[in-house]
N, C-alpha and C positions, 0 to 999 in steps of 0.2 A: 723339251722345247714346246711341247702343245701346250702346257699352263701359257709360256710365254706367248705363246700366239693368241692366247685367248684374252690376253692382260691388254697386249695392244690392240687386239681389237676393242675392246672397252675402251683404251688411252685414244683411239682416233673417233671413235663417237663423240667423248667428253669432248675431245678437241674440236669436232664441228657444232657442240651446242653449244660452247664457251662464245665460237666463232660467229654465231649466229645471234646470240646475244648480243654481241659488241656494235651488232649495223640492225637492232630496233628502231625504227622510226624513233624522232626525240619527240614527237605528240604524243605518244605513250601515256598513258595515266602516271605511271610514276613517275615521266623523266618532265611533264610538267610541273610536280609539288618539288622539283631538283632543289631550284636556285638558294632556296633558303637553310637546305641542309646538306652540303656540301664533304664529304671525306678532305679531310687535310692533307695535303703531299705529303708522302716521306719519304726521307732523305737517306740516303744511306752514303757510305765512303766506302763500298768492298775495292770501287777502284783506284785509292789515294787520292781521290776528291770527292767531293758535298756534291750527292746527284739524285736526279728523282731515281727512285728503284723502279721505274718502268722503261728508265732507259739503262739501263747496266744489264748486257748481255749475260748474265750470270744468276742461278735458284741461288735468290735470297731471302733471307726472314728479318722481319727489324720489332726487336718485341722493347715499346717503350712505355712512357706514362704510366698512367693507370693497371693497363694489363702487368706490368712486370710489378708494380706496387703493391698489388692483388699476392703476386707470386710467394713476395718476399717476408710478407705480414706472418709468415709464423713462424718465422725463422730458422726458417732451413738454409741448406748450405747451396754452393751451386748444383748438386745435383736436381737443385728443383727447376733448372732447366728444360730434362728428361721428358721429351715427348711434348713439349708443350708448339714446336716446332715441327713441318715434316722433316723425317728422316736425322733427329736426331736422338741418341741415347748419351746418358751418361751415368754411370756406375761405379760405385768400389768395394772393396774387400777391407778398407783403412777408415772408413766411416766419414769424417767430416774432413780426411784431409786424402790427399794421393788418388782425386779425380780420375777415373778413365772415359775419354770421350770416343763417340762411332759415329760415323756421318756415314750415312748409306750404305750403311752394315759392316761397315769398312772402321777398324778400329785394330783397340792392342788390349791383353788380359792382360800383359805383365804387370807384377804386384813387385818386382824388382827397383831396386831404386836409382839405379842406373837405365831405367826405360825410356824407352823412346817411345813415342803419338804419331800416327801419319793424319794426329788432327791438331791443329795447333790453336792455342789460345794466344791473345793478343791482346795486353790491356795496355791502354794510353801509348798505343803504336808501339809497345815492348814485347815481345814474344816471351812467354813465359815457358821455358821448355823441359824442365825437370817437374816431372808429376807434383811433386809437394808446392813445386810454386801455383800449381794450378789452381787449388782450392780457396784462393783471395774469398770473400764473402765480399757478394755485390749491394752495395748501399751508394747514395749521393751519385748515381750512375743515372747518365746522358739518355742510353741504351745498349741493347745488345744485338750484335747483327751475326746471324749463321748463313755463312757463303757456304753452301753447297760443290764439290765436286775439286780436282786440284786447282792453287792457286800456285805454282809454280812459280809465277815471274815477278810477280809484285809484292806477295808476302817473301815465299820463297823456302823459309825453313821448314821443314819437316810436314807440307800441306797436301801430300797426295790426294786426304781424304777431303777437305777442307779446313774451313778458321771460324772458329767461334771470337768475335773480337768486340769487346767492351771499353766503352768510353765514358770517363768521368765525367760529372759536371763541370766546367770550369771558370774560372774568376772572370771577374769583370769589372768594368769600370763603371759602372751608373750609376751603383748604393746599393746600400747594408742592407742585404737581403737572407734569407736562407728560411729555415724547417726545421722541425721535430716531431718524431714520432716514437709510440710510446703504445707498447702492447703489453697483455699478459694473458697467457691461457693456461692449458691445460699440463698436467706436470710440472710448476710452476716453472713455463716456458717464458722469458723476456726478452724483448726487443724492444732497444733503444736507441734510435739511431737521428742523426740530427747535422745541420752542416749551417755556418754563415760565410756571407759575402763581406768582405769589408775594404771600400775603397781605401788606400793608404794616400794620393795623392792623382792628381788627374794623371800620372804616367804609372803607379804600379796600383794591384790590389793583391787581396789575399781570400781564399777559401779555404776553412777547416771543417774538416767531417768528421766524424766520429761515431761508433758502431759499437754496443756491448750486447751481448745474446748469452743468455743462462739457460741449463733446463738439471730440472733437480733431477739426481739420480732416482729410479723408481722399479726397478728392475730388482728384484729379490735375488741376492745369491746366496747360495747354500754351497758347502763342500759334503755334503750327502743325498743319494739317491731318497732315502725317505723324506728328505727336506726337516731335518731335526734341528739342524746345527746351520742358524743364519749368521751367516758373516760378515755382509752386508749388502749395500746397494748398487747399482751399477745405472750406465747409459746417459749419464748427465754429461753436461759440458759447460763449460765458460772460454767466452772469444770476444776478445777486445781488435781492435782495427781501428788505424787512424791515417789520415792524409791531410798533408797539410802542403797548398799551391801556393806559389806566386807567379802575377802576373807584371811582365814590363815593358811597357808596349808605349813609347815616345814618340813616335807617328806613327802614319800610314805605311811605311816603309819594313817595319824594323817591329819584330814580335818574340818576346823570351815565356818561354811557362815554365816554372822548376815545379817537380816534384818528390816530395816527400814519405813514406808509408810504412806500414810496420803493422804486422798479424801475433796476435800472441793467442794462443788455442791450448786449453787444459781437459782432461775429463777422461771417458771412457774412450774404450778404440772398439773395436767390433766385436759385437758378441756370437761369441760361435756358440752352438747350441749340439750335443751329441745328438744324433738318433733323433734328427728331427724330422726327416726325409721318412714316412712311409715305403717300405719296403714292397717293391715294386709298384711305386706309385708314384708323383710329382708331388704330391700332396701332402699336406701334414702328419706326421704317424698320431695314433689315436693317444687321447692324450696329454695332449701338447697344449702346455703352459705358458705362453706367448710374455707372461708378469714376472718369471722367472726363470732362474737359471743355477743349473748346477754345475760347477766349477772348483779345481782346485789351486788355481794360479791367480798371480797377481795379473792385472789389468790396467793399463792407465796410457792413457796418449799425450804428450805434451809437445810444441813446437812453436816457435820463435823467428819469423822474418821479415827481414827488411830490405827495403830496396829505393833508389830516385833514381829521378829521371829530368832530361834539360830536354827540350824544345824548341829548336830556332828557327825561326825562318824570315827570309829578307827579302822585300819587293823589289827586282833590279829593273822591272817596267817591262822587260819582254818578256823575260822570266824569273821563277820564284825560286828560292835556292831554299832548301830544308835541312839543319842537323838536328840526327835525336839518337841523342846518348844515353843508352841504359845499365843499371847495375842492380841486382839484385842477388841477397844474400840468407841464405837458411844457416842461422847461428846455431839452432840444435833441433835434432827429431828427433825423438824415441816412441815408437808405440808397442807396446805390448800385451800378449793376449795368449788364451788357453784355445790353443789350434783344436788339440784335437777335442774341445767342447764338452770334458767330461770328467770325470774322477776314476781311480784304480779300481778295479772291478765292476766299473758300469759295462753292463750288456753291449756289446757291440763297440767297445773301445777297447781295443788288443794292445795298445801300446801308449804312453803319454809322450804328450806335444809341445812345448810350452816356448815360443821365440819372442824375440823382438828386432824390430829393424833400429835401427842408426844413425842417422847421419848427422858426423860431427861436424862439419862445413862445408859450404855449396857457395861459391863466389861466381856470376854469371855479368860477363860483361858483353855491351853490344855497339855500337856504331853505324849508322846511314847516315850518308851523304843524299840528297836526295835535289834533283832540278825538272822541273818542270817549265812545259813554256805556258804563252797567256797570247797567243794568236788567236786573230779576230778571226780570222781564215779558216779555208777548211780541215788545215793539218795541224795537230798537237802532241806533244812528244810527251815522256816524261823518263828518265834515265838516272841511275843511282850508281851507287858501291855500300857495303853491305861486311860489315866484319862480326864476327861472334868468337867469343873467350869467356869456356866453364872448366871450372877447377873444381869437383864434388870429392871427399872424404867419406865413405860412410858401408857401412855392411850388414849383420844378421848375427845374432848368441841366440843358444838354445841354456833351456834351464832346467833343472831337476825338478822333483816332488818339495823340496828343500829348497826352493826358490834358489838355487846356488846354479852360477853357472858352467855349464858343462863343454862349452864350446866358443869358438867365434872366430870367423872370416870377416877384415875388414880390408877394400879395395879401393883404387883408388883412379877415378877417371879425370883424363883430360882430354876435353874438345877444341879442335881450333877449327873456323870456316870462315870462307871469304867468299862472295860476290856479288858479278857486275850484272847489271839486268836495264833493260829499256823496253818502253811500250811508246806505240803509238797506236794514233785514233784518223780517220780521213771521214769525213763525209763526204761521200761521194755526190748524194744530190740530195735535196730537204726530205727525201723518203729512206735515205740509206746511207748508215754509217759504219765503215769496218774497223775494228780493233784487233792487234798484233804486237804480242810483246815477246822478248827470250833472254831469258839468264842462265847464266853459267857459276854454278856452285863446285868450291873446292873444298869436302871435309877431311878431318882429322884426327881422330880417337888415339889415344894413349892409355891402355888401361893394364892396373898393377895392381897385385896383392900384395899389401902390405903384414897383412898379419892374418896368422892363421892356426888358434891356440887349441889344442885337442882334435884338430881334422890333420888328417892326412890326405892332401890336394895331389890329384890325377892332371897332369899334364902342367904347361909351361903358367909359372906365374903371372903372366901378364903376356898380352901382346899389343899389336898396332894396326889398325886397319887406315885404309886413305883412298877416297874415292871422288871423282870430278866429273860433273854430268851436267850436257845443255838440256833447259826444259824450255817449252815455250806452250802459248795458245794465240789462238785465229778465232775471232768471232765477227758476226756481223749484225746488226737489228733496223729490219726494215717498217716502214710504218704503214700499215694496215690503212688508216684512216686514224683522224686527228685523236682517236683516245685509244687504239689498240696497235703496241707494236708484235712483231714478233721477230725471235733473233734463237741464232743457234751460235755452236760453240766448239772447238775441238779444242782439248789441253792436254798438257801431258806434265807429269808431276815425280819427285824424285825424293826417295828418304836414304839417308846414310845410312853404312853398316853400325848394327847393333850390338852390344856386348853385351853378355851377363856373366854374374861373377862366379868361384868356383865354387863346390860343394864336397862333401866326403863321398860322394859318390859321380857326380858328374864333373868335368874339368870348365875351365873356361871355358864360352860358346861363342861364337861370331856368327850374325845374320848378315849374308852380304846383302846386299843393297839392294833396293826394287824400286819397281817403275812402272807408273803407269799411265793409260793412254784412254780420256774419257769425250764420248759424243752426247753432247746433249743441244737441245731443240724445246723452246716452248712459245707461250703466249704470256703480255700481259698488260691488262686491259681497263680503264678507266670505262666503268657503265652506268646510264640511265643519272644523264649529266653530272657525274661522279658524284652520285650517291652510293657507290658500289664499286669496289676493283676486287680483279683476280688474276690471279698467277697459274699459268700450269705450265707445266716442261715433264720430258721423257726422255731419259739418260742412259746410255751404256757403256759400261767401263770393264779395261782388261788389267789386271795387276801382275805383272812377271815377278815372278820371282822373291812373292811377300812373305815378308820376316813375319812369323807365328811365333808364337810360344805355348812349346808344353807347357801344364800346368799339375803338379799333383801325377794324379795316376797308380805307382804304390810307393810313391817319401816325397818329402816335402822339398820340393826342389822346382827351380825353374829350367829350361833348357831349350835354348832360340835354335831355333829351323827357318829353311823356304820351301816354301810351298812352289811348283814350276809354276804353276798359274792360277788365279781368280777371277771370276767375271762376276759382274753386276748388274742388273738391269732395273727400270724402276718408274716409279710417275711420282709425282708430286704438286697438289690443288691444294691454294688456299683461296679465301674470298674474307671478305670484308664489308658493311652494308650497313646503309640506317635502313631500317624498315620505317622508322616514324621518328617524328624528333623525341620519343621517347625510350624508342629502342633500338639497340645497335647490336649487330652481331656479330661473328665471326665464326670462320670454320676452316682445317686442314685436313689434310691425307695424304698417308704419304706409303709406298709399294716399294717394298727392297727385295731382291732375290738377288740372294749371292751362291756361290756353287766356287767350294776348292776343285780343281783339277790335277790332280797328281796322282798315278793311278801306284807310283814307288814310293807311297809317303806313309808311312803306318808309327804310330805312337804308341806311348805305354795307356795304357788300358785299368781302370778303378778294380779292385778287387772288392767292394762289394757292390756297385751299382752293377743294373742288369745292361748289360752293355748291347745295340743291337747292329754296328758294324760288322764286317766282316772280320776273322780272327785269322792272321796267319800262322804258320806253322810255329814261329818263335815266339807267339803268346800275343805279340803288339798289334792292333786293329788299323785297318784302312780308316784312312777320313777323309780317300776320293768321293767326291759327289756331297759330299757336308755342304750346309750353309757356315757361314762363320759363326765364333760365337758370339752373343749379345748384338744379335741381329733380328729384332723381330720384323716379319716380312710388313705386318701395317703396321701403322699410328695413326691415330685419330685424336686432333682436337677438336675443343669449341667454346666458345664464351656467349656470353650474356648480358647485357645491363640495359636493364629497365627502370626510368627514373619518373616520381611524379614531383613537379614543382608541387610548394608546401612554404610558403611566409616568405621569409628573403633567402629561402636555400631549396634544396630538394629532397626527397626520400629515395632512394636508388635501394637496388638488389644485383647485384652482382652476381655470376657462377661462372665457373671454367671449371671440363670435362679434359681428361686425356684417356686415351687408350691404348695398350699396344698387347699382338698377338703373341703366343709362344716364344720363348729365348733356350738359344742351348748355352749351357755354359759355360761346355772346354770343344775342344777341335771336335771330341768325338759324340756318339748320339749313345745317350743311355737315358733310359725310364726314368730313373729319380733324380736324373741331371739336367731336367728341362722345363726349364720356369714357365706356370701357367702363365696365361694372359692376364694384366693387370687394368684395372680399372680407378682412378682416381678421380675426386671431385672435391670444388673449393665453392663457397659458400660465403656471401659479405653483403650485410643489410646494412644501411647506414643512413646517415642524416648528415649534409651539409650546408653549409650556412656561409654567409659573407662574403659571396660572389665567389665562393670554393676556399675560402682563407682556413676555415677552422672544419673538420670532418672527425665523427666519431658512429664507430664502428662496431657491430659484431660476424667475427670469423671464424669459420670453419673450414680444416685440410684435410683432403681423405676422409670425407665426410661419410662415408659408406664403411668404414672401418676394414677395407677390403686388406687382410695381409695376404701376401704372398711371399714366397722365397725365391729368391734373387740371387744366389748364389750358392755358391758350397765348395767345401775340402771332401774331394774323394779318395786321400788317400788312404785314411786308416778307417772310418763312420762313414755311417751318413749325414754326415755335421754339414748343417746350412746358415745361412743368415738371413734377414728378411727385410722387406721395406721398411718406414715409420708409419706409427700406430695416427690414429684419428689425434687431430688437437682441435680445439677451440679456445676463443678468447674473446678480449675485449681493445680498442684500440682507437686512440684520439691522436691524429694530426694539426700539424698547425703550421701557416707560411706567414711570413713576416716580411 
């Protein structure tokens, strides 16, 4: 507790200089040159309506325009997210598909396909809840907004930690409008993505988008340690993505949006590397050939899905009545890969590895009803009902030297949930508004082995879990003076029991259910006559009873626990600012400190990482007093652009920095299983023209070439995987 006492005493200094900033006299020198360069409002929806983010009692981030356009230009998948936000991470062990996301340290390793998120993604108001749907690639997109801390009542599924939630662009009735963008760099890496508007009649239109991303394979594989015998190449991919809107909107009254979608993804899955971990180090072993790879398995990740969605909503004049009905469908997954990262006789590989995951159908359906009122007054309601129905297929084969399989467990889960949830808002006086909402979730799991070919399965085939829990939050945000509010928050947040599937060694697992209970407080502040806003808040949260997952240890296997308790504490500042009408800037931070508490909790343990837990007498280590893993305590962003007018367009420079500290990367703490701190940076000079119509660019990601490893299999090597390498390229947009 002394670090923590010393963190908020820092958190209450920044907070009275942030506070002290916000009531500058406005003769100020800067807040005279104001008027002509102004920050734009932004708007965020984390609470089912279009509101300034300074008045939504809740840590929000809203990454849109330019900054996310920046992001996407070299075609990375969503994990290029990762830090660009405080407090948030996202990771995987499956490469471009089966995202794991962490808000305030607070996340899930499971690599299972049956996992569950206590962070939920949310695109076009669908909750996306099986890992593989999560990895949609973001194009023709609105924005991206990260709600910080639970969302219990208004999202509802699966949000102790938070929602990362993405909104499309969408149709319109004015004229035929739309973009195209057109990149190529490094590894002959392509992005091509592009979307138009096209009014059908003054009551419907349409918008189609479309997105193809290539990178050649470039990654040398060999099936021998002296590298004699090339096989060939790896790490490439191809991903097509399409959406196609309709809009029908016949008055003021009366609004339909259909959507359409479908992701098809081919290429490499993740490359494990033997003996890539230094031995008693974090660090690379000497050596290490980052261009190549020696292997003796097949490799290849392929996956296919689709999904639509309807949107209605009706103006009944007091109130607005919402349905939105979701479906989405994973037609086939397979990815597969050489685990244990090596060939028969390589030093430090005692055994071979060789799996793939499965999943033959994933059918996900959803339903909200959803009313709001439209009172002029000081009270407003908003009240739903809430159904979810998933049906997933899918498991695990392991393979010999002989590419022949030697195994295979396939399982089979069914979800059903349902509920009813209400918020309201009072303004109490033109300085003070309170918000209160509570829902009540009913779930349902059904899970079954279906098949289970050369395993002999430990305990019952299948079982049923069912759990029903009120969650609610109280907030309130008062106004400071006319450009700084501040508002605090109390929530509490609910995830269902977990199941994972059986193994030849482990039987079924069930994680019961956790809950938990978060305080947070900040500021945020329009300054120096909103040439300048900032956000700060300090958050503390207790988790009962959080579902972990083993990972590894000594066999490849997953196996769900609770942990009796978790806590978390934490700050999180961003800011935003023209310094000149030529330069703008931005900046975040963001403080996580999480701490397991369980002093009866002890795990299997790596046999060859240096483990530095306590060991009990049965071989298995404590992992009381652990951070979580893929929790780094900072993250640091910041961005850039500096622009000089130049004929009818401008010259810009662009940069955006991220940072973030040390990660562990299973429950427990060992030497070669904890990821240095990573350093990334992006790079974009460019020229536009035509009132911003036509722009053409040079880009760089990871311009500093910093690798680092980001994950690993401890149970047989010290087999890790790593970030992506430096790219650059070339890139011309254009709107129409």
């Amino acid at each position: 507790m002394i670090k923590m006492s010393k963190m908020h005493k820092r958190v209450v200094a920044a907070h009275g200089a942030l506070l002290a900033l916000s009531v500058l006299p406005a003769g100020s020198a800067l807040a005279q040159a104001a008027q002509a360069n102004e920050l734009q409002t932004v708007t965020v929806t984390a609470q089912r309506r279009t509101e300034n983010i300074k008045e939504v009692p809740v840590s929000v981030s809203a990454i849109k325009g330019e900054r996310l356009d920046v992001l996407v230009s070299g075609g990375d998948d969503i994990r290029l997210l990762a830090g660009k936000v405080p407090s948030l991470n996202i990771e995987s062990s499956n490469g471009r598909t089966f995202p794991r996301f962490y808000i305030r340290g607070y996340g899930n390793t499971d690599f299972s396909l049956f996992a569950s998120q206590p962070v939920s993604l949310i695109v076009d108001d669908i909750v996306q809840e099986n890992p593989i749907l999560k990895g949609f690639p973001i194009f023709d997109v609105a924005g991206v907004e990260v709600l910080r801390g639970p969302q219990g009542t208004l999202f509802g599924r699966n949000t102790p930690a938070g929602v990362v939630k993405i909104e499309s662009e969408k149709p319109n009735l004015k004229k035929v409008e739309g973009y195209y963008n057109l990149s190529y760099g490094t590894h002959g890496t392509a992005n091509v993505d592009g979307a138009v508007n096209v009014p059908l009649s003054d009551k419907w239109a349409m918008r189609v988008s479309t997105l193809r991303q290539h990178r050649d394979d470039y990654v040398d594989n060999y099936s021998d340690v002296a590298k004699t015998n090339k096989t060939g190449e790896l790490d490439g991919y191809n991903e097509h993505a399409e959406r196609v809107q309709f809009l029908y909107s016949p008055d003021s009254t009366f609004n339909a949006l259909f959507n359409v979608h479908q992701r098809t993804t081919t290429g490499s899955a993740r490359l494990f590397r033997a003996n890539l971990i230094g031995r008693g180090t974090n660090g690379f072993a000497p050596g290490t050939d980052l261009d190549s790879l020696v292997s003796n398995a097949l490799n290849g990740q392929d996956l296919k899905t689709q999904g639509a969605n309807m949107r209605l909503s009706w103006d009944l004049g007091a109130v607005k009545l919402y349905s939105i009905t979701g479906y989405e469908t994973v037609n086939h997954y397979n990815s597969r890969g050489d685990i244990d990262g090596g060939v028969p006789g390589q030093t430090g590989v005692p055994f071979q590895v060789q799996t793939a995951s499965r999943m033959t159908d994933l059918k996900q359906y959803s339903q909200e009803f959803r009313v709001e009122s439209k009172n002029a007054g000081p009270l407003n309601w908003q009240a739903g009902l809430y159904y979810f129905d998933e049906d997933a297929t899918g498991g695990s084969d392991n393979f010999n030297n002989a590419q022949q399989q030697t195994s295979r467990v396939v399982s089979n889960q069914k979800n059903k949930a349902w509920a009813a949830f209400g918020s309201v808002n009072y303004t109490v006086s033109d300085d003070l508004t309170v918000r209160g909402g509570i829902r009540y979730t009913d779930d349902k799991k059904d899970f079954t082995t279906l098949e289970h070919t050369n395993v002999t399965l430990i305990g019952p085939a299948g079982v049923s879990e069912s759990k029903s829990k009120v969650s609610w939050d109280l907030s309130g945000t008062y106004k400071l003076n006319r450009d700084v509010n501040a508002y605090a928050r109390v929530a509490t947040g609910f995830r269902a029991p977990s199941i994972a599937a059986a193994s030849a060694t482990v039987p079924v697992t069930v994680a019961d259910a956790e809950t938990i209970t978060s305080y947070e407080a900040g500021i945020k502040a329009d300054l120096f006559e909103r040439r300048a806003r900032a956000n700060f808040s300090i958050y503390d949260y207790e988790v009962k009873n959080q579902q972990l997952t083993v990972v590894g240890g000594n066999s490849n296997i997953t196996k769900l626990i609770n942990a009796n308790k978790t806590k978390g504490q934490g700050a999180e500042f961003d800011v935003e600012g023209i310094v000149s009408p030529s330069l703008r800037l931005t900046g975040s931070a963001s403080y996580n400190f999480t701490k397991i508490e369980d002093p009866n909790l002890y795990v299997t343990r790596s046999t060859t990482g240096t483990v530095t837990d306590p060991v009990g007498a049965n071989g298995l280590v404590s992992i009381n007093g652990n951070p979580l893993p893929q929790a780094p305590k900072w993250i640091f962003n910041a961005t850039a652009r500096y622009s000089i007018p130049m004929g009818d367009g401008e010259f810009f420079v662009f940069t955006d920095w991220s940072y973030r500290t040390k990660i562990n990367f299973f429950l427990y703490e060992a030497v070669e299983y904890t990821g240095k701190p990573l350093t990334e940076g992006g790079l974009r000079v460019g020229y536009n023209w035509a009132g911003g119509k036509y722009e053409i660019a040079a880009f760089g990601r990871n311009i500093l070439d910093q690798r680092r490893i980001t994950g690993a299999i401890d149970f047989n090597n010290l087999t890790g995987f790593t970030n992506e390498p430096r790219t650059y390229g070339v890139q011309f947009k254009g709107n129409f």
